[in-house]
C-alpha positions as CSV (number, residue, x, y, z in Angstrom):
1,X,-27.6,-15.6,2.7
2,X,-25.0,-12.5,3.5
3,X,-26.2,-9.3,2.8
4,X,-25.1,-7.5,-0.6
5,X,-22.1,-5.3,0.2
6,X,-21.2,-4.2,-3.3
7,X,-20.4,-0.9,-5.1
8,X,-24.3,-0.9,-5.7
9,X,-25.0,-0.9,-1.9
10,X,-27.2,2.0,-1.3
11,X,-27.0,4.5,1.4
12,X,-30.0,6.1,3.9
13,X,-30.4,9.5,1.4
14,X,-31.2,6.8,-1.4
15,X,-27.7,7.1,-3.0
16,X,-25.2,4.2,-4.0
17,X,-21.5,3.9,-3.3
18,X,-20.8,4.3,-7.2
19,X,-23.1,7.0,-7.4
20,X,-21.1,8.9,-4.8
21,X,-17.7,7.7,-6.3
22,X,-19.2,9.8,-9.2
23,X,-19.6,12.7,-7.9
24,X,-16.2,13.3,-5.6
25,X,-14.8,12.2,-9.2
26,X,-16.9,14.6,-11.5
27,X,-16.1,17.1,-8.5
28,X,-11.8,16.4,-9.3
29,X,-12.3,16.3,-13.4
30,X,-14.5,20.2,-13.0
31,X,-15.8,20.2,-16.2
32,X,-17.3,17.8,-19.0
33,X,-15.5,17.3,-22.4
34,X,-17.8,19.1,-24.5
35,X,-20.3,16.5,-25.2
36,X,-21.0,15.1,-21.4
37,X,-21.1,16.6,-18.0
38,X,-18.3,15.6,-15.5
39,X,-20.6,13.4,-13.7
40,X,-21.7,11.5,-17.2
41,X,-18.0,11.6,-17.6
42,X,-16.8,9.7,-14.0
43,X,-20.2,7.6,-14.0
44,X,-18.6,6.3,-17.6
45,X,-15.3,5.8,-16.4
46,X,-16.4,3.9,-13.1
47,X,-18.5,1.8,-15.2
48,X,-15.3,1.0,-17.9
49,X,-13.1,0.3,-14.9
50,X,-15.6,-1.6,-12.6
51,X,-14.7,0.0,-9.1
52,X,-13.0,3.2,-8.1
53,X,-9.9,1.4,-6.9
54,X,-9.6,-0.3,-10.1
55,X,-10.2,3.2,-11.9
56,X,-7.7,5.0,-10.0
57,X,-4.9,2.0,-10.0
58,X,-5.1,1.9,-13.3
59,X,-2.0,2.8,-15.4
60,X,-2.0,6.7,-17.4
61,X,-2.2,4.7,-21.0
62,X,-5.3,2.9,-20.0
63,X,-6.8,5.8,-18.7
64,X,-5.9,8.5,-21.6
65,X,-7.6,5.8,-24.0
66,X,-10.9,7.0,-22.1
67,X,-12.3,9.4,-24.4
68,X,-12.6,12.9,-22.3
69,X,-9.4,11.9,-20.5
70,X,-6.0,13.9,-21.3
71,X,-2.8,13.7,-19.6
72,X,-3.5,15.9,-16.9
73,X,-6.8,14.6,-16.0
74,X,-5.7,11.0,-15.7
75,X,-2.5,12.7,-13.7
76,X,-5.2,13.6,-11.3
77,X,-6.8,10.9,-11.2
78,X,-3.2,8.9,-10.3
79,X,-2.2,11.3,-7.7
80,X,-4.7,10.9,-5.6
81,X,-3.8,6.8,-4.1
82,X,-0.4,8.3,-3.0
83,X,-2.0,11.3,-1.8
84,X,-4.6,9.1,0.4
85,X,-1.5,7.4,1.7
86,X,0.2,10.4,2.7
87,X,-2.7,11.5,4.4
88,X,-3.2,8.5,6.6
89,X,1.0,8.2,7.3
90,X,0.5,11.3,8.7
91,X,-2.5,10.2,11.0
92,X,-0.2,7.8,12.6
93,X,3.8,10.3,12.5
94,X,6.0,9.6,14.8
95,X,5.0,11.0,18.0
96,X,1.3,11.3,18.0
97,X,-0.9,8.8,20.3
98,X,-3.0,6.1,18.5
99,X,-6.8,7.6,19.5
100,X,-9.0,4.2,17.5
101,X,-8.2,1.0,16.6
102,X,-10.3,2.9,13.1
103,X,-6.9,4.9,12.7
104,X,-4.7,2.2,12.7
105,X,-7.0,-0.1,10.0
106,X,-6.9,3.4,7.9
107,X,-3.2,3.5,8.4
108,X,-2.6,0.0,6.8
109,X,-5.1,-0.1,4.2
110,X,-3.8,3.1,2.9
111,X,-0.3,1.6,3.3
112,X,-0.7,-2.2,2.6
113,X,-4.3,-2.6,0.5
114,X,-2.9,-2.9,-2.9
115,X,0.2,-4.2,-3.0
116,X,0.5,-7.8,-4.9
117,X,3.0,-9.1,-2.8
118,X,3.0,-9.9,1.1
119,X,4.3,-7.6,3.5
120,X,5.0,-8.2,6.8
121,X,5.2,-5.0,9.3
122,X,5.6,-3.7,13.0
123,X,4.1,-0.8,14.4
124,X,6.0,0.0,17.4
125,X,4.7,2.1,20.6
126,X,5.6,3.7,23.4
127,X,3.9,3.2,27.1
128,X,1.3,5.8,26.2
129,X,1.0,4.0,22.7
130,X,3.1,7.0,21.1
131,X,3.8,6.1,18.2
132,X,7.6,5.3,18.0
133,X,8.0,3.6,14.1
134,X,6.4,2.2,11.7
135,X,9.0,-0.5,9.9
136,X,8.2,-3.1,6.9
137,X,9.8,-5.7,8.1
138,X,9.7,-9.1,6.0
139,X,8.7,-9.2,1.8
140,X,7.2,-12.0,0.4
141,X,5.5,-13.1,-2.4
142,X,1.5,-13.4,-3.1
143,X,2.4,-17.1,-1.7
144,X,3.5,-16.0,1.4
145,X,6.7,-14.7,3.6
146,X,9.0,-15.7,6.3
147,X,8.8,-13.9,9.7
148,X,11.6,-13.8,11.9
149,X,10.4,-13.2,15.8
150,X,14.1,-12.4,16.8
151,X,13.8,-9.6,14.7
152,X,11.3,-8.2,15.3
153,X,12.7,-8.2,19.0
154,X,15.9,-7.1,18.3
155,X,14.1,-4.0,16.8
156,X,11.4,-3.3,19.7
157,X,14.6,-3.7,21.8
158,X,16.6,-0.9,20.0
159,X,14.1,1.8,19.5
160,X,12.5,0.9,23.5
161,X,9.3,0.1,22.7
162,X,6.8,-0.9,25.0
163,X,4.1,-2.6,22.5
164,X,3.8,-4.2,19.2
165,X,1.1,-3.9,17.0
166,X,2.0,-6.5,13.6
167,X,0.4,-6.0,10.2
168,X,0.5,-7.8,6.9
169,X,-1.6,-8.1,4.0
170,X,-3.1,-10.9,1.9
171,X,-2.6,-10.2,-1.9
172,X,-5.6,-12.3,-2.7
173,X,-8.1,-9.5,-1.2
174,X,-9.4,-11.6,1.7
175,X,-8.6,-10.5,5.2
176,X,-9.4,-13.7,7.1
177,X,-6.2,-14.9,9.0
178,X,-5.1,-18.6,8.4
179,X,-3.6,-20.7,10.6
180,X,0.1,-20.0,9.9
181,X,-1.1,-16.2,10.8
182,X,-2.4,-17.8,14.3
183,X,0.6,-19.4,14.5
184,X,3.4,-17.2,14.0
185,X,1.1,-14.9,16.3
186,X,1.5,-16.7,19.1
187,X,5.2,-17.1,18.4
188,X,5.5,-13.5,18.3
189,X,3.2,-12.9,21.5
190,X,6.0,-15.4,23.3
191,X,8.9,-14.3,22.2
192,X,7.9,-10.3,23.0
193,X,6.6,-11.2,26.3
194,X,10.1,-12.5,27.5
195,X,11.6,-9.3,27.3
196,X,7.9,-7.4,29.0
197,X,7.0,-5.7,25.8
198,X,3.1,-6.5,25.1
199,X,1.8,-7.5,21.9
200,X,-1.4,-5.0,21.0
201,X,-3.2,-6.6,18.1
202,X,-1.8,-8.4,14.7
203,X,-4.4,-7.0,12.0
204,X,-4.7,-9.1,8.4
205,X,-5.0,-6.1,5.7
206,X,-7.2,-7.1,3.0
207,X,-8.6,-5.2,-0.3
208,X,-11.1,-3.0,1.4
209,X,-11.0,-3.9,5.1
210,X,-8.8,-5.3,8.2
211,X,-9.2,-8.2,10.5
212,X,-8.3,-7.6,14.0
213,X,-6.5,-10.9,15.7
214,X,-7.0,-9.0,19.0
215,X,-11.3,-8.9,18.8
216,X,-11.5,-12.6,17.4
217,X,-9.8,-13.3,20.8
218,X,-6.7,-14.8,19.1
219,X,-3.9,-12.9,21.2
């Protein structure tokens, strides 16, 4: 049996994940509504929506239904996914040297992690993995997409890269790669190598984490 790796998982000062959730939300909403505290306040509203993602994904109606929750505080509450993803694009701007594989996985689920359809993207580097672009390259459906390795040439071709890393998310949540993702891997991994550009890594992007193709020793 797998250990327990919920929102209830509790940390070494004796506090859970929700608990801190809580607080950095009770921190953004300053004050109570008269009757509870901020803290009652978020630990009520992480409770209604079941997880923070699902709280702060959720549409303004839903969230102004919340009694304690006006306009501007659910306005808040919905800036702050696009703000995360600005943060982490910026991690990764054009220009600036990969340090961790950590940065990139931070990159992508910021990017990638909930979207309900597939996407299919290249992150392109220089010989000092520089960061050269960062393109979304095939759409799909939660079914699946179609990947086109002469594309994703032609590209690494026109901007001069010198390494690929590939990137696509799995709608369902669930970052383990299937055998088509093996697959069209390997076809990517061939079809990069005949014009000496390396393939780095293709990492699955799930709900809350990535799987790297590179450590399972599948590239």
């Amino acid at each position: 049996m797998g250990m327990d790796n919920g929102s209830d998982a509790v940390s070494d000062n004796g506090q859970t994940d929700q608990g801190r959730d809580a607080e950095l939300i009770a921190a953004l909403l300053m004050s109570g509504n008269g009757v509870v505290s901020a803290h009652e306040l978020a630990a009520r509203l992480l409770r209604r929506f079941g997880s923070l993602t699902a709280l702060l994904h959720a549409d303004v109606e839903t969230i102004t239904a919340e009694r304690g929750i006006g306009a501007a505080r659910a306005a808040v509450l919905r800036s702050l996914p696009e703000l995360a993803r600005r943060y982490f694009a910026e991690t990764l701007a054009v220009g600036e040297t990969i340090k961790s594989p950590a940065d990139t996985s931070a990159f992508l689920l910021a990017k990638m992690r909930h979207l309900g359809h597939e996407l299919f993207c290249c992150l392109y580097l220089d010989n000092r993995h520089r960061v050269l672009q960062f393109n979304e390259m095939f759409r799909g459906t939660i079914d699946g997409t179609s990947v086109y390795p002469r594309e994703v040439v032609k590209e690494a071709l026109r901007i001069n890269a010198a390494a690929v890393i590939l990137a696509h998310n799995h709608p369902s949540g669930v970052a383990e790669p299937s055998q088509a993702d093996e697959r069209i891997t390997q076809r990517l991994k061939s079809a990069l190598e005949l014009v000496d550009i390396r393939l780095l890594d293709h990492l699955i992007v799930g709900s809350g984490e990535t799987t790297s193709l590179a450590a399972r020793g599948l590239i």
